[in-house]
C-alpha positions as CSV (number, residue, x, y, z in Angstrom):
1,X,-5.9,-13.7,22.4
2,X,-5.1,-9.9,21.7
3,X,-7.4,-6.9,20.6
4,X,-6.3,-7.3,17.1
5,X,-7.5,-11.3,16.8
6,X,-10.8,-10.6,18.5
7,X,-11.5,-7.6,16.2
8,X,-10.6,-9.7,12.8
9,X,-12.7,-12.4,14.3
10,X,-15.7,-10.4,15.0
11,X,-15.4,-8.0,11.7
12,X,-15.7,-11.9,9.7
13,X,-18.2,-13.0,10.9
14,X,-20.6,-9.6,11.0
15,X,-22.2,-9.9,7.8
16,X,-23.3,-13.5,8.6
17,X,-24.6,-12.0,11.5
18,X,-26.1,-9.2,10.5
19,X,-27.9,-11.3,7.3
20,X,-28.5,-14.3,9.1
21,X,-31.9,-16.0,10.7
22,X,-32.2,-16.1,14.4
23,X,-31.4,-19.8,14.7
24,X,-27.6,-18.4,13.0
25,X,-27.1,-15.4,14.8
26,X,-27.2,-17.6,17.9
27,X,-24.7,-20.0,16.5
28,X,-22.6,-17.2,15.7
29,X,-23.1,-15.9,19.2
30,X,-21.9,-18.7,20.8
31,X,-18.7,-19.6,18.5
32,X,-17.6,-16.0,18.7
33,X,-18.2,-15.6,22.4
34,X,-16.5,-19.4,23.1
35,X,-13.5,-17.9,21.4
36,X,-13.2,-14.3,22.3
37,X,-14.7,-15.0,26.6
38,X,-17.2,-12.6,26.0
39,X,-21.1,-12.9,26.9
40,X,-23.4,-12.8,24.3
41,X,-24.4,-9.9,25.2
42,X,-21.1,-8.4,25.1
43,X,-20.8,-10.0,21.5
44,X,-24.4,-8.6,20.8
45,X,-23.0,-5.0,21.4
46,X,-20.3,-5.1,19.5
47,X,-21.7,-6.5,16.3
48,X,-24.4,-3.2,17.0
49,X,-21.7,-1.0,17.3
50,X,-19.7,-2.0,14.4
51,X,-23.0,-1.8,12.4
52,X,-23.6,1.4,13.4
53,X,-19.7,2.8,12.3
54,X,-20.2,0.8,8.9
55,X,-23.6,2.9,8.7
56,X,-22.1,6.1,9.7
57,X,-19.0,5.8,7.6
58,X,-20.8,4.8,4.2
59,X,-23.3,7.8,5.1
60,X,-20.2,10.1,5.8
61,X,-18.9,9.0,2.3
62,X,-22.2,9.4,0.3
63,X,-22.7,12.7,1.5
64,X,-18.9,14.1,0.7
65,X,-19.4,12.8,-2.6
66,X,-22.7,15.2,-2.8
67,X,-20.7,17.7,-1.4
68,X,-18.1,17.6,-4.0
69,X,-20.3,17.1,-6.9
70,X,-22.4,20.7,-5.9
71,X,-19.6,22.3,-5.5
């Protein structure tokens, strides 16, 4: 399995993670980590890290459209 699977695997399934009940985010855990060989804590880290740059980019955007409509 190369980088590019693992990272279109894990980007499909993070809002199902994200929005889902424990009981879900465990399933998800253990699908994604059965595929990919990771632990569930290494799958835990990087659905947190791609939350975080899906955070940072959508603040990055609001605030250069404030930017551009001061100016």
């Amino acid at each position: 399995m190369n980088m590019a699977h693992k990272q279109g695997m894990f980007e499909e399934k993070l809002e199902a993670y994200l929005r889902g009940p424990k009981k879900r985010r465990s399933e998800i855990l253990d699908a994604v980590g059965g595929v990919s060989g990771l632990t569930r804590k290494g799958a835990i880290k990087r659905f947190r890290s791609m939350q975080i740059g899906t955070f940072l980019s959508m603040m990055h955007a609001k605030a250069t459209r404030w930017r551009s409509a001061r100016v």
